[in-house]
ZALUM-120218 format. One record per residue (C-alpha): x, y, z; residue number from 0; residue in one letter. Coordinates in Angstrom, 3 decimals. Each point is the difference from the previous one (the first is absolute). Layout:
BEGIN
{site {X; Y; Z}; NUM; a}
...
END
This chain:
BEGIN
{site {109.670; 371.421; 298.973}; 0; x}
{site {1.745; -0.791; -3.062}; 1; x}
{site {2.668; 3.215; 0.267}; 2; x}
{site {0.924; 1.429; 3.018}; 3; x}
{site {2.622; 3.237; -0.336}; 4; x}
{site {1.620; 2.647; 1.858}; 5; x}
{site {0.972; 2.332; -2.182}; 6; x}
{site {-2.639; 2.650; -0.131}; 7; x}
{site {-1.751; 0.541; -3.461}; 8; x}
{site {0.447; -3.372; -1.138}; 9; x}
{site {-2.727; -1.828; 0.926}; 10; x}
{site {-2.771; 2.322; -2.296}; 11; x}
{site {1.698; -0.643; -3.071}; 12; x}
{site {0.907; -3.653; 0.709}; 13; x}
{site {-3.759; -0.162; 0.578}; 14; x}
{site {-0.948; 1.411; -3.417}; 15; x}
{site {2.207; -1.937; -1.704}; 16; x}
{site {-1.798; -3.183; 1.132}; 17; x}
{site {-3.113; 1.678; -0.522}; 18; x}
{site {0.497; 0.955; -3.182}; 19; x}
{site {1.212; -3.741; -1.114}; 20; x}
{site {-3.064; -1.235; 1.342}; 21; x}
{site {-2.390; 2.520; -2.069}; 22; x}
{site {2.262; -1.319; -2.824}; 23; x}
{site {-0.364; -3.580; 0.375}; 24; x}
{site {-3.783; 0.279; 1.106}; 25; x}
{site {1.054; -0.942; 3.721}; 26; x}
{site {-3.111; 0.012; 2.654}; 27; x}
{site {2.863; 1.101; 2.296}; 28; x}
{site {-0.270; 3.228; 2.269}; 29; x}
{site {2.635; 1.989; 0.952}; 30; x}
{site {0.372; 1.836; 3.620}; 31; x}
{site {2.730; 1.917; 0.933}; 32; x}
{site {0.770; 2.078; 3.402}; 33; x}
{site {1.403; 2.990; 0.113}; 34; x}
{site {1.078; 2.092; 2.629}; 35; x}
{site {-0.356; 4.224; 0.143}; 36; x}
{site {3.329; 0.612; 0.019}; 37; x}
{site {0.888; -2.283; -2.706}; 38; x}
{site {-2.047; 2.329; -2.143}; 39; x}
{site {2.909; 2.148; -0.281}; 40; x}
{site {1.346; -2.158; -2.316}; 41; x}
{site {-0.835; 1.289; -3.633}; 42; x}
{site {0.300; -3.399; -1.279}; 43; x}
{site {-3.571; -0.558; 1.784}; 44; x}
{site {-1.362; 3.333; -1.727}; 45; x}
{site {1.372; -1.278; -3.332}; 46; x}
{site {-1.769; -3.593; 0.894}; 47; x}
{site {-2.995; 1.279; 0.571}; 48; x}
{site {-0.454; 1.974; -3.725}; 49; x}
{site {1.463; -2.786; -1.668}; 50; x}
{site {-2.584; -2.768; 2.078}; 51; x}
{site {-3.383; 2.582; -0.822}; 52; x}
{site {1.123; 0.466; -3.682}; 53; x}
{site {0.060; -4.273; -0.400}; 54; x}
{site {-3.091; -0.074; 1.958}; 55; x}
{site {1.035; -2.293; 2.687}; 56; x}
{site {-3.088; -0.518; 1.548}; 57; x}
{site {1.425; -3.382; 1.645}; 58; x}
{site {2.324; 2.249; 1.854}; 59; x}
{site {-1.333; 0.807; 3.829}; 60; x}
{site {2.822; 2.695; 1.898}; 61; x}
{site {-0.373; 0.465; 3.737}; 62; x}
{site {1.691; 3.028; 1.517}; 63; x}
{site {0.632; -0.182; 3.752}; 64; x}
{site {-0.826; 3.544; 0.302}; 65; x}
{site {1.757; 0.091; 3.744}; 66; x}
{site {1.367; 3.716; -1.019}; 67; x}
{site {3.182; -1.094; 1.652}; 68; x}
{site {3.585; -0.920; -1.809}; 69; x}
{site {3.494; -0.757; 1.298}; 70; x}
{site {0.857; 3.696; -0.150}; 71; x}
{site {-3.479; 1.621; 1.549}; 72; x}
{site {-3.084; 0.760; -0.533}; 73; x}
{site {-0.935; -0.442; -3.778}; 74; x}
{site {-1.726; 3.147; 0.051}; 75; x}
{site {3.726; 1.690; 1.031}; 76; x}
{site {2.008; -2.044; -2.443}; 77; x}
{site {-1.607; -0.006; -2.837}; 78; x}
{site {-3.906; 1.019; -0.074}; 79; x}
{site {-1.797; -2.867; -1.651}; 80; x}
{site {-3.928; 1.957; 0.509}; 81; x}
{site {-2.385; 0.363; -1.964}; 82; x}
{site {1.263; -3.806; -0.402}; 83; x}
{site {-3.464; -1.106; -1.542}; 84; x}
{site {-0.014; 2.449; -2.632}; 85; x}
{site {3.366; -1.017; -1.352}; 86; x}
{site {-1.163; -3.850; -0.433}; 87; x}
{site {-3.224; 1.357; -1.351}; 88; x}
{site {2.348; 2.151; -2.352}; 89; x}
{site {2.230; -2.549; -0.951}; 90; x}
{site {-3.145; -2.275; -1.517}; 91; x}
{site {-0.639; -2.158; 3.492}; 92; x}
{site {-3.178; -0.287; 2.010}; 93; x}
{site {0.647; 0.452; 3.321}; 94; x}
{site {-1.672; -0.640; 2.940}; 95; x}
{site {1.006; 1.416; 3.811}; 96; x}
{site {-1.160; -1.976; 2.870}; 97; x}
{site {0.674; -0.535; 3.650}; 98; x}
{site {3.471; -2.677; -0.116}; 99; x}
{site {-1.481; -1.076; 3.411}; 100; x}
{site {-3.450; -1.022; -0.872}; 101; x}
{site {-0.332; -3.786; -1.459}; 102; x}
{site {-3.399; 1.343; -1.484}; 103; x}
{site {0.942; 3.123; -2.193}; 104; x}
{site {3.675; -2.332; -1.165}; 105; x}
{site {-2.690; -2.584; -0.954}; 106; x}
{site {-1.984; 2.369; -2.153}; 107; x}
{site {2.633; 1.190; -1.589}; 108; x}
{site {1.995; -3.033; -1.117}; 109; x}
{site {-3.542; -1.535; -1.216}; 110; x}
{site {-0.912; 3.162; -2.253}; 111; x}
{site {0.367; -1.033; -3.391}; 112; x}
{site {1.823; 2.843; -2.226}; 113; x}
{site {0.477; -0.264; -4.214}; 114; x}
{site {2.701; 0.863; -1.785}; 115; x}
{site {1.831; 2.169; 2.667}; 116; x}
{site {2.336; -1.067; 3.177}; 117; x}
{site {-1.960; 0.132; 3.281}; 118; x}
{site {1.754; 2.268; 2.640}; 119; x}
{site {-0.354; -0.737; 3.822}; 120; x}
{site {1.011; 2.660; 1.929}; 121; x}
{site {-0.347; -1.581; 3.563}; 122; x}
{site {0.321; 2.819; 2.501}; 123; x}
{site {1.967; -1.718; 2.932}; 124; x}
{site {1.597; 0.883; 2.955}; 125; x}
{site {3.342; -1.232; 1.075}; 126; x}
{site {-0.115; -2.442; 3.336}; 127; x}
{site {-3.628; 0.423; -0.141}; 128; x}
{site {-1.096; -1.549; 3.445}; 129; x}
{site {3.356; 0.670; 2.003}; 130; x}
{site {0.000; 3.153; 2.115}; 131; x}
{site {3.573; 0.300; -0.190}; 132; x}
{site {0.323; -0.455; -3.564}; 133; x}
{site {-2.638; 1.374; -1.409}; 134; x}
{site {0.537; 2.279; -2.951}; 135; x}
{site {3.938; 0.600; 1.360}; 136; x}
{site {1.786; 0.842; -2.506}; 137; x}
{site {3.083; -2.149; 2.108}; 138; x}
{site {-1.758; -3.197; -0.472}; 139; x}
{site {0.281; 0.633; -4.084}; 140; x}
{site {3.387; -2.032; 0.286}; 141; x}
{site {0.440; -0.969; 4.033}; 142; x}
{site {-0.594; -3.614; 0.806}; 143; x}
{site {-1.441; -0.425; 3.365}; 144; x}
{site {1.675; -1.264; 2.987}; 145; x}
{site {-0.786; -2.938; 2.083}; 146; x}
{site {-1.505; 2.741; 2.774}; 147; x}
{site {-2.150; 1.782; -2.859}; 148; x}
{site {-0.892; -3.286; -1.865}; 149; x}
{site {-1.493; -1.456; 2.705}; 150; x}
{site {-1.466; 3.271; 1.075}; 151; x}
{site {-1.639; 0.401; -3.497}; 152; x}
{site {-1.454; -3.598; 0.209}; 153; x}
{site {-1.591; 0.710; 2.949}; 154; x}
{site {-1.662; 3.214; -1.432}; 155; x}
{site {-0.853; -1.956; -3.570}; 156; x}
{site {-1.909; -2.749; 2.195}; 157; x}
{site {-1.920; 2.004; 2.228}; 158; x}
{site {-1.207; 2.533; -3.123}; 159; x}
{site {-0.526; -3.365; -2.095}; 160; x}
{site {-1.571; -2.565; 3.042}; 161; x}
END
């Protein structure tokens, strides 16, 4: 990882500012950047996007974490994101929606080759996949486990995962 932030709608445009240089400079380098879903309220990301299609940033990969969960709900409460493929298709990306939990379909998609357009990845997830107690809570967005839960989700994670 060569940038790491926390302010949300940063890391897109950081990310096509490098890949931009390296289109100009005839860099072999590819790009990846991950977004969350609720950092896609950030018009900075929508702006991004138009600006990354219309230079035809093809070494550009963006992977949403489609979870459908943010710090203040449920995305589709807050602010709702769907049809979310259409948009990237509108805004000049190909996009491709897979499974987030399947090491085959995240293969495919990072190994399809795409010209003159940013690829999309919207990976549908779902928050604390594999924990009972976690799984797609809306709490667990922004709680850190206890000592109690931790090891309690361990034990759930190794016996799904054994």
């Amino acid at each position: 990882v060569e940038f790491s932030n926390g302010s949300l709608g940063h890391g897109l445009p950081i990310a096509i500012g490098k890949s931009l240089n390296a289109k100009k400079y005839n860099k072999k380098w590819k790009i990846y950047v991950l977004l969350s879903d609720g950092e896609l309220n950030e018009g900075s990301n929508w702006e991004g996007l138009m600006f990354a299609a219309h230079q035809n940033l093809d070494n550009l990969t963006i992977i949403v974490d489609y979870n459908k969960i943010q710090s203040l709900g449920y995305v589709r409460e807050v602010i709702n994101l769907e049809p979310l493929k259409k948009k990237f298709e509108s805004f000049g990306c190909h996009t491709i929606e897979i499974n987030g939990h399947n090491l085959l379909q995240i293969r495919k998609a990072f190994s399809k080759k795409v010209r003159n357009k940013p690829k999309v990845i919207i990976a549908n997830t779902i928050k604390g996949k594999g924990v009972s107690f976690m799984e797609n809570k809306l709490l667990w967005h922004y709680k850190s486990p206890d000592k109690f839960q931790l090891k309690k989700a361990l034990i759930e994670i190794n016996k799904r995962y054994a």
